[in-house]
C-alpha positions as a Python dict, from the first residue, in 0.01 Angstrom:
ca = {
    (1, 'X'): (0, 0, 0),
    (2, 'X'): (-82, 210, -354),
    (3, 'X'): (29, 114, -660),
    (4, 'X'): (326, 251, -844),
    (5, 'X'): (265, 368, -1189),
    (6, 'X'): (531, 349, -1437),
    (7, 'X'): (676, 632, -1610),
    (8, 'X'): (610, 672, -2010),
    (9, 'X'): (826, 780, -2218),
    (10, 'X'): (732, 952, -2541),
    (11, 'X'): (960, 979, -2850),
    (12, 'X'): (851, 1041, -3184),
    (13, 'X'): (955, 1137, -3567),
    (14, 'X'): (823, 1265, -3915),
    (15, 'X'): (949, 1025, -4228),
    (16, 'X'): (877, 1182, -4524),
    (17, 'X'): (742, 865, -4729),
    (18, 'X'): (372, 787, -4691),
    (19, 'X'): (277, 493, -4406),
    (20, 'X'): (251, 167, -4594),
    (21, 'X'): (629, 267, -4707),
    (22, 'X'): (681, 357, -4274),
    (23, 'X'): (495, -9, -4206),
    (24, 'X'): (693, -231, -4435),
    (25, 'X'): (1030, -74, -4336),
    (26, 'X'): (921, -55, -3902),
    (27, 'X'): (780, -456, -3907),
    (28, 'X'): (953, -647, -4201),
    (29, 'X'): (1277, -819, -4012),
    (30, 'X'): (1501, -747, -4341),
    (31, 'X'): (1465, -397, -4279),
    (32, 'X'): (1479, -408, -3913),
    (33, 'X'): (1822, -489, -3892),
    (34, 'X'): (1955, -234, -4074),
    (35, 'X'): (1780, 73, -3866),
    (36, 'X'): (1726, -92, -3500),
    (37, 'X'): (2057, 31, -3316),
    (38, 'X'): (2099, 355, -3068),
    (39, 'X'): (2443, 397, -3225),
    (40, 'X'): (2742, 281, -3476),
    (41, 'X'): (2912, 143, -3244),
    (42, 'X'): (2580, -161, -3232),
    (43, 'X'): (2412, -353, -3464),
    (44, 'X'): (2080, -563, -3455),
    (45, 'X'): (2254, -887, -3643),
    (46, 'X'): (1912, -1089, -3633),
    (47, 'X'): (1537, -977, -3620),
    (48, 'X'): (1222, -1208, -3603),
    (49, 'X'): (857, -1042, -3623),
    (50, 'X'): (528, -1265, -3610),
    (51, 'X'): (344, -941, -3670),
    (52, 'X'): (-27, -1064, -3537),
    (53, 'X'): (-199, -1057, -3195),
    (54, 'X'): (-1, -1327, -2960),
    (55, 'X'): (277, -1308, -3193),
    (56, 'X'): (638, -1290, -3074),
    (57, 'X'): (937, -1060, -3202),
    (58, 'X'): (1286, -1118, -3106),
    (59, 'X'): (1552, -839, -3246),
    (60, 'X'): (1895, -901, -3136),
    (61, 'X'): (2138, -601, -3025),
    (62, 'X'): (2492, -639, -3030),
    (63, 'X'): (2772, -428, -2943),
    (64, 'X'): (3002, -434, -3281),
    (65, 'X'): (3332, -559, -3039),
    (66, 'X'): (3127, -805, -2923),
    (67, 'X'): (3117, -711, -2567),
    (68, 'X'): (2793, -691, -2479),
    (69, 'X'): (2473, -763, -2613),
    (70, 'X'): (2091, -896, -2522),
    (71, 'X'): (1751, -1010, -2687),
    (72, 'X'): (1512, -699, -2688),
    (73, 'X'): (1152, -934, -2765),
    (74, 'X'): (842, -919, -2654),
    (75, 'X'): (465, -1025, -2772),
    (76, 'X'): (224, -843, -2965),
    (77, 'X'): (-111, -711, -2762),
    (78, 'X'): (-276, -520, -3100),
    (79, 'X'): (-184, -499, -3428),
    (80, 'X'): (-377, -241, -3690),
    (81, 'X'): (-184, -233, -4044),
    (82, 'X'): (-34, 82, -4105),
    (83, 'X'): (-160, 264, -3803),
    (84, 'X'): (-95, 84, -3387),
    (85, 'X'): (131, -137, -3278),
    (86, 'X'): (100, -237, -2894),
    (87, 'X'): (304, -470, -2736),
    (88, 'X'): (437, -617, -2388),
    (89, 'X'): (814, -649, -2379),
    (90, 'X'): (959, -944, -2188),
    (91, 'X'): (1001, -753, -1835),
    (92, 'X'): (647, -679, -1855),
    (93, 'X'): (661, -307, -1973),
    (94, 'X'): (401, -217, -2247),
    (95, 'X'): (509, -10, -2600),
    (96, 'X'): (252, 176, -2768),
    (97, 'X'): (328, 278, -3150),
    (98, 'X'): (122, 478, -3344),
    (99, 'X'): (156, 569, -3722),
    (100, 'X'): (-48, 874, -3841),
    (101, 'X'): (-29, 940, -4180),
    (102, 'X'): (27, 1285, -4365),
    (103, 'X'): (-20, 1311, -4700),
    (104, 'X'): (316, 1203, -4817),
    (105, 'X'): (430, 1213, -4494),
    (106, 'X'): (394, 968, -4195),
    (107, 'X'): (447, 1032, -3786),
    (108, 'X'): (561, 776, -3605),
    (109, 'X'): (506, 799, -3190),
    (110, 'X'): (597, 547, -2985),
    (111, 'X'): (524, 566, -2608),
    (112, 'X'): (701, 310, -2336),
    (113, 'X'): (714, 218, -2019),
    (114, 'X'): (1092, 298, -1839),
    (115, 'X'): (1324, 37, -1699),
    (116, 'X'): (1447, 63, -1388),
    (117, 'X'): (1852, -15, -1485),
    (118, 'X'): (1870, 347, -1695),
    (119, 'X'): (1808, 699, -1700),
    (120, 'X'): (1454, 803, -1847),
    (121, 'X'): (1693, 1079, -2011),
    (122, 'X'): (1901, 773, -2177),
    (123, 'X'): (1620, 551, -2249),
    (124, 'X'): (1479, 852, -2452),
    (125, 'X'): (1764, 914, -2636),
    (126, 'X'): (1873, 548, -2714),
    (127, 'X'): (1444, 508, -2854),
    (128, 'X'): (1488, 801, -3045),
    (129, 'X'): (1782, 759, -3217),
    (130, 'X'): (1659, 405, -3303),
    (131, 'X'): (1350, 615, -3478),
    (132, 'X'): (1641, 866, -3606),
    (133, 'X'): (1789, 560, -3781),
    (134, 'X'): (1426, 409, -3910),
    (135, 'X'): (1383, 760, -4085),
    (136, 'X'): (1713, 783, -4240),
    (137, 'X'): (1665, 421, -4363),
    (138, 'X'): (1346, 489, -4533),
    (139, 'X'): (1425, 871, -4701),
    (140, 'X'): (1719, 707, -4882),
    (141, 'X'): (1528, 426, -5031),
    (142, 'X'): (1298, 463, -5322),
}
C-alpha cells in the first residue's frame, strides 16, 4: 500500500505595517478575535494562544445566529518571533506560517494541509478571507 500525501493549500497577503505590528496583531488573543472569521455572518467570541513550542491555541468560531459553531485549536511545533509559525491542528493536519518582512511592509503566507469534509476551493477562500480580515484589522490601526 503507498502512502497518501495530503494536499497543501497556499494562501497569502501583503499588510502594509512592518512585522512586529503583523506579529502582535496574528498571535495576541485580543486581536484575534476581532479578525479570525471567513465572513460577517461569524465571529471568533474567544481566543487562547500559548505562543511557545508545545503550546496550545484554542480560537472559537461561531456562527452569529448561533447555529453552528466548533473549536479550531491545535499545538504549536515552531515558533520564531516575527517570522514562522508551524503548528499541528487537532485532526492532525500541519499549518505552516511564514512572515517576511518588507520594509514597511510585511507578507504573510500560510500553507495547510486540506480537510477532507470541504472543497480545497472553499478551504482557500474561507483561509484567505480570514488573512483578508487580519489585513484590514491592522491598516486601520495606528
Amino acid at each position: 500500500m503507498g502512502t497518501t500525501t495530503k494536499k497543501v493549500i497556499s494562501v497569502h497577503t501583503i499588510i502594509h505595517a512592518p512585522v512586529e505590528k503583523v506579529w502582535k496583531y496574528f498571535t495576541h488573543p485580543e486581536h484575534i478575535v476581532k479578525w479570525n472569521f471567513a465572513s460577517d455572518d461569524w465571529h471568533s467570541p474567544s481566543a487562547t494562544n500559548d505562543l511557545q513550542v508545545g503550546g496550545k491555541f484554542n480560537y472559537r468560531m461561531d456562527a452569529k445566529d448561533g447555529s453552528f459553531g466548533f473549536d479550531f485549536y491545535g499545538t504549536y511545533d515552531e515558533v520564531i518571533e516575527n517570522e514562522l509559525i508551524e503548528y499541528t491542528l487537532g485532526d492532525d493536519r500541519k499549518v505552516k506560517i511564514i512572515f517576511y518582512p518588507m520594509n514597511n511592509k510585511t507578507e504573510v503566507v500560510e500553507n495547510f494541509e486540506a480537510e477532507k469534509e470541504n472543497t480545497v476551493e472553499l478551504q482557500r477562500t474561507g483561509w484567505q478571507a480570514i488573512l483578508n480580515n487580519l489585513k484590514k484589522l491592522v491598516e486601520s490601526t495606528n
